[in-house]
C-alpha positions as CSV (number, residue, x, y, z in Angstrom):
1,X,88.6,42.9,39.6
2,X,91.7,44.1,41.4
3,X,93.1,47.4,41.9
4,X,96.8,47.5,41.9
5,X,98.9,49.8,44.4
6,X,102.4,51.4,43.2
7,X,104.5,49.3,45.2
8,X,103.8,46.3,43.1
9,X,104.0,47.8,40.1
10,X,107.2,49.3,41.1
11,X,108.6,46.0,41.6
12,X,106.9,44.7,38.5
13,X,108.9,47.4,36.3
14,X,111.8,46.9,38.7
15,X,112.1,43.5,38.1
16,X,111.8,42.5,41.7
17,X,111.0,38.9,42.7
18,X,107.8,39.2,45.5
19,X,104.9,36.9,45.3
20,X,102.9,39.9,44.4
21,X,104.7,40.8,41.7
22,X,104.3,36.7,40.8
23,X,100.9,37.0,41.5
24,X,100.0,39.6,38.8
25,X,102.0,38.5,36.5
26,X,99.8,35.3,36.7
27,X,96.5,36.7,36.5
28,X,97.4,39.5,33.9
29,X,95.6,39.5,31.0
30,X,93.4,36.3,32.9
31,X,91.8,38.7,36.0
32,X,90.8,41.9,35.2
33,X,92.9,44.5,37.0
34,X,92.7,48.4,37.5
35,X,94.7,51.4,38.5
36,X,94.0,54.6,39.4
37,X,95.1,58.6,38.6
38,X,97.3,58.9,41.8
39,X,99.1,55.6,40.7
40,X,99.8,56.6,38.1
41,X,101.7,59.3,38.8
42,X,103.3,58.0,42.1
43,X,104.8,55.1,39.2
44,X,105.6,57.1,36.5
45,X,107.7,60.1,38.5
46,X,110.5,57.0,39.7
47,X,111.5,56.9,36.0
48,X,114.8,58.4,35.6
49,X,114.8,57.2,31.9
50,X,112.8,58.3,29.1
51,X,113.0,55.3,27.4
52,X,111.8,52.8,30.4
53,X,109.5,55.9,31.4
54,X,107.3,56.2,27.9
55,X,107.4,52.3,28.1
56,X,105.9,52.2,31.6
57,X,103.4,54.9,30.8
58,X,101.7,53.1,27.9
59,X,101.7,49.9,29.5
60,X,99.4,51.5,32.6
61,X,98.0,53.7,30.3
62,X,96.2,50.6,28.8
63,X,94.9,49.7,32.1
64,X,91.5,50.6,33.0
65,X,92.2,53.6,35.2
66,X,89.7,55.9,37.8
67,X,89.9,59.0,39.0
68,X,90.0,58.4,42.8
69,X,90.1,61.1,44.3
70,X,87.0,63.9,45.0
71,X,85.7,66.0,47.6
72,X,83.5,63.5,49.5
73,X,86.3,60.8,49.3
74,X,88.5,63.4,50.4
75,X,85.9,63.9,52.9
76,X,85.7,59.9,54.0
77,X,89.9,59.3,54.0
78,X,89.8,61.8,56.7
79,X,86.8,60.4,58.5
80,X,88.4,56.7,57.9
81,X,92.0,58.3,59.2
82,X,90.7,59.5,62.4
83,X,89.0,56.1,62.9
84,X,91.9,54.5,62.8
85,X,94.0,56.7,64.8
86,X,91.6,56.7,67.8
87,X,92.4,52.7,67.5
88,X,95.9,53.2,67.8
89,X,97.0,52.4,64.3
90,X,98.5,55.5,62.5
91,X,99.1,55.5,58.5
92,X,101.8,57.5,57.2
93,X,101.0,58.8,53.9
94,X,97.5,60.3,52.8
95,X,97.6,58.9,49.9
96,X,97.6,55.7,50.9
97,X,94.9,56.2,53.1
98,X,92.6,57.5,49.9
99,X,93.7,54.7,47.6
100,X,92.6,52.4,50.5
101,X,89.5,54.3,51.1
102,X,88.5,54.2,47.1
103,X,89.1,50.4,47.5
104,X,86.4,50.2,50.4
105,X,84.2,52.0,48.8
106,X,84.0,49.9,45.9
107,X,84.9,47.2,47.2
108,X,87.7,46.4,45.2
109,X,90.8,44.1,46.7
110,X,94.1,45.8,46.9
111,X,97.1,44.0,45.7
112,X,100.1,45.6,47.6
113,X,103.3,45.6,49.6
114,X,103.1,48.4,51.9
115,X,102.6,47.9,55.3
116,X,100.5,50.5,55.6
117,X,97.5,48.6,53.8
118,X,98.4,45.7,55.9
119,X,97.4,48.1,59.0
120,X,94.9,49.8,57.4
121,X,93.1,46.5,56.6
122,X,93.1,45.5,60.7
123,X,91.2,48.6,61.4
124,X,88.9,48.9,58.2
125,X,86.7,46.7,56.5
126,X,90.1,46.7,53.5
127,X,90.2,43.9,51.5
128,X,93.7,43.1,50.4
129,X,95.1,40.0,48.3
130,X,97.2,38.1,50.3
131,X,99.8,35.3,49.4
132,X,98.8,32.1,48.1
């Protein structure tokens, strides 16, 4: 299982040509993949059209989706923040840092194009999906 990061499925809906876009288009409906609540939303609010926006919101909508975020992950994206900053490696945006932190503690792989999982991953124990 997989959990998929908004930047890919940005450039999925975008139509933009990365191998990680490639990538889940291969194993879609083949590997099982997952999103979660905050996802979600960081997708769906880029829509400018209504049209492409309803589209794109039942096509996740039919993925199987968690609610990633509560008190003690709050709790342990802080903790896992702070370790990485007393090793140097700052990330930029919280969320990020509690989308990677669900994927440790489940210990899901991340598919993503953000170099702040790429960072994240050095200093953590994040398992990401990297290019074939």
């Amino acid at each position: 299982m997989i959990f998929l990061d908004s930047t890919v499925l940005i450039d999925y809906f975008n139509g933009k040509s990365t191998w990680q876009v490639d990538f889940l288009d291969d194993i879609l409906g083949s590997e099982p993949v997952v999103i979660g609540d905050i996802v979600v939303a960081e997708v769906l609010q880029g829509f400018r059209n209504d049209k492409d926006y309803q589209t794109a919101k039942s096509l996740l909508l039919e993925l199987p989706c968690y609610d990633i975020c509560n008190t003690e992950l709050a709790v342990k994206s802080a903790e896992n923040f702070r370790t990485l900053r007393k090793k140097g490696i700052t990330v930029r945006k919280t969320i990020d840092m509690i989308i990677a932190t669900f994927c440790i503690e489940n210990g899901l792989p991340l598919l993503h194009n953000d170099k702040d999982f790429s960072s994240i991953a050095e200093g953590l124990n994040l398992r990401v999906v990297t290019s074939p």
